[in-house]
C-alpha positions in Angstrom: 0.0 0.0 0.0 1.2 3.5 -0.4 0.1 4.5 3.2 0.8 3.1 6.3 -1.8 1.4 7.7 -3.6 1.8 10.8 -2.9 -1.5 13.8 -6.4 -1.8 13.3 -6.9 -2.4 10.2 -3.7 -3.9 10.1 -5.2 -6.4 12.4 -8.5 -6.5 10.1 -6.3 -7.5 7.0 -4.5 -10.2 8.9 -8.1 -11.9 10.2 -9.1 -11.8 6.3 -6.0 -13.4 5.4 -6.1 -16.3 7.9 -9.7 -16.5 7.1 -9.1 -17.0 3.5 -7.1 -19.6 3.9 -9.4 -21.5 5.9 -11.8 -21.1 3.4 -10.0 -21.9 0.6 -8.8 -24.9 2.3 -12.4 -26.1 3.3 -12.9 -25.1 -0.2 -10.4 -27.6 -1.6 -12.0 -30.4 0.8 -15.8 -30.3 0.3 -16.0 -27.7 -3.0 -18.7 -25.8 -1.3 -18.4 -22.1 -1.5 -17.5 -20.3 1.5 -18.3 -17.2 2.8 -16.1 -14.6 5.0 -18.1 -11.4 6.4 -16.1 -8.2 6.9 -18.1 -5.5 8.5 -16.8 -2.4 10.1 -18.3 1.0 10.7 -18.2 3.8 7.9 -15.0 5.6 7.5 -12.6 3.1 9.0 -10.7 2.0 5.7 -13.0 -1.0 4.6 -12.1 -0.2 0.9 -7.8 0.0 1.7 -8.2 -3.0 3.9 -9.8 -5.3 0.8 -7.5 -3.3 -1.0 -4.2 -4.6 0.8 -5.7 -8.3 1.3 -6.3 -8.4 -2.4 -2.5 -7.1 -2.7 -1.8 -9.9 -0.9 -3.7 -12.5 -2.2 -2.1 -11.4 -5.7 1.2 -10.7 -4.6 2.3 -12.5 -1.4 3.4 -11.5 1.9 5.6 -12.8 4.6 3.2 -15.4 5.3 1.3 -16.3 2.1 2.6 -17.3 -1.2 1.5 -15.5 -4.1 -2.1 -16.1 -6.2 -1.3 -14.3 -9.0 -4.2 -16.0 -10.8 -6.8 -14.8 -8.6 -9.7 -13.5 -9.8 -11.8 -10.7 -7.9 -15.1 -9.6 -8.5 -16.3 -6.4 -6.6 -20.1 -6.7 -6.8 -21.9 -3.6 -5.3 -25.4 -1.6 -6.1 -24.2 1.2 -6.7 -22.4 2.5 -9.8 -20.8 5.5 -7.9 -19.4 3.2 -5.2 -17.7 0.6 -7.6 -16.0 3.6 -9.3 -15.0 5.3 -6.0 -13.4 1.8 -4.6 -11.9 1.0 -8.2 -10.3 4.4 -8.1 -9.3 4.5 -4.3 -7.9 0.8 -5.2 -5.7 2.1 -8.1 -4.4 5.5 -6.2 -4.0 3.3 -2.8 -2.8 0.0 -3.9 1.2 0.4 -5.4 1.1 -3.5 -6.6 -2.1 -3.6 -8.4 -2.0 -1.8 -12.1 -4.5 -0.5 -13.3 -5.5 -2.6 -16.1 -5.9 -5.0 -13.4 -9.3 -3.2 -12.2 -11.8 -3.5 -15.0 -15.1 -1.9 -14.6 -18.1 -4.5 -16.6 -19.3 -2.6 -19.3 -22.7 -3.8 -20.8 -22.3 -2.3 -24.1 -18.5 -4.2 -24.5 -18.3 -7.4 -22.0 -17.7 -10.5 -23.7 -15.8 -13.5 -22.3 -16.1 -16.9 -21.7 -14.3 -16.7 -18.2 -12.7 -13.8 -16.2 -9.0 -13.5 -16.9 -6.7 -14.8 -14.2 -5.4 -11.3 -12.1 -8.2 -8.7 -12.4 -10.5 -7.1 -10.0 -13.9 -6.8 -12.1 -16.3 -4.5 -10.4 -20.1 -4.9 -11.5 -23.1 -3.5 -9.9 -26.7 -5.4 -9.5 -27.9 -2.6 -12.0 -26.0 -4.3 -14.6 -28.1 -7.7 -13.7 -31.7 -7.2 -14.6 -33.3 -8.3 -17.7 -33.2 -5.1 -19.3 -29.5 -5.4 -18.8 -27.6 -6.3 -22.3 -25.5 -7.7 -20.5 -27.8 -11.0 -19.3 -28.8 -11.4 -22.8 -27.1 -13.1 -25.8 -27.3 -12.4 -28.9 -26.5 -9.9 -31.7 -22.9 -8.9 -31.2 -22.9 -10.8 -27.6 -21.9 -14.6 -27.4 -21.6 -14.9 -23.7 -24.5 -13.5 -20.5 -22.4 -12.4 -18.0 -24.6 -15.5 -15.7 -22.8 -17.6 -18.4 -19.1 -15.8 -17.9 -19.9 -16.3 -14.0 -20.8 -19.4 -14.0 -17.9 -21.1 -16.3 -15.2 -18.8 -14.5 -16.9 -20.6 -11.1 -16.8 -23.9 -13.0 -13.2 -23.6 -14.0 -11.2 -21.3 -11.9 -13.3 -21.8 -8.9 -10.2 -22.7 -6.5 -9.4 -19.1 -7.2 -12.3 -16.7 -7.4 -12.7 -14.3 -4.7 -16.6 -12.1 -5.0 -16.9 -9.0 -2.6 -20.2 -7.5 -1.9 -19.7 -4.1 -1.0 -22.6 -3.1 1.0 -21.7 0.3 2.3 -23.7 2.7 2.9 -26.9 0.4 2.5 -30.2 1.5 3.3 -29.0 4.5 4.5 -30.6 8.8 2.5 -27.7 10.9 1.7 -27.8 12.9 4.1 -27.6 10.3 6.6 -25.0 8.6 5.0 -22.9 12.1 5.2 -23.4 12.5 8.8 -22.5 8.5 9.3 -19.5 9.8 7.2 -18.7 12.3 9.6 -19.3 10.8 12.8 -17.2 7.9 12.4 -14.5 9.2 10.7 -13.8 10.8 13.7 -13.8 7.4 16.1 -11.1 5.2 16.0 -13.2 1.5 15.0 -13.1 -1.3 16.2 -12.8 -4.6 14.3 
């Protein structure tokens, strides 16, 4: 990362890492999904802690050999927070490039599988029927269901989904003032 982090969310990134292990080794045992929950309050760094633990997912650390075939997809409902993490992500993260974070674009998505390396960020808008990008057809071959679905298929062992749910439920204006107010207290995780 290009900032130091906090101990806390130092902390945080090293409970997602050990967790990720686990799950990828319960994973490799029974081939069941599994699911890690990372919840902290607004303001604390959520985005630079993913951020760093998909650093070292991709890259390796003292304690975890590299996965640079990993495959992340950022899945949030909101258009405007997929572009605000993909862009904190490229300004934060100094071993991520930023080819690596592609944004799904309905108009231009087109694969059989996700490539090996890449953050994709996609939003739920992007997922209903009206969406081009769950139909195939005319210049389309593949639904993005279909892309999911094979990359899940295939590259399974290495496919990492984040559902960013910041900020959910919550008017504007309550969402400032959340903003505010806990930017200002050191958090917990």
């Amino acid at each position: 990362m290009r900032d130091e982090l906090m101990a806390f969310q130092k902390a945080a990134v090293s409970k997602l890492l050990n967790e990720l292990t686990s799950a990828v080794a319960y994973h490799k045992v029974d081939g069941k999904p599994q699911v890690i929950a990372f919840r902290a309050p607004t303001g604390c760094g959520k985005t630079i802690v993913m951020a760093t633990v998909i650093e070292d997912v991709f890259c390796g650390n003292e304690s975890r050999i590299e996965e640079p075939e990993a495959i992340f997809v950022w899945l949030s409902d909101s258009p405007q927070l997929n572009e605000q993490s993909r862009m904190k992500i490229i300004l934060k993260a100094d071993k991520i490039q930023p080819s690596q974070c592609v944004t799904i674009q309905e108009d231009s998505f087109d694969q059989e599988t996700l490539d090996d390396g890449h953050i994709y960020f996609l939003n739920t808008q992007k997922l209903g029927k009206a969406s081009r990008l769950v139909n195939a057809g005319d210049d389309r071959t593949w639904t993005i269901w279909q892309t999911l679905q094979n990359t899940a298929a295939q590259k399974g062992d290495h496919l990492y989904i984040v559902i960013d749910e910041a900020h959910r439920g919550m008017q504007d204006r309550e969402a400032a003032r959340a903003t505010t107010i806990m930017g200002t207290v050191p958090a917990p995780l």
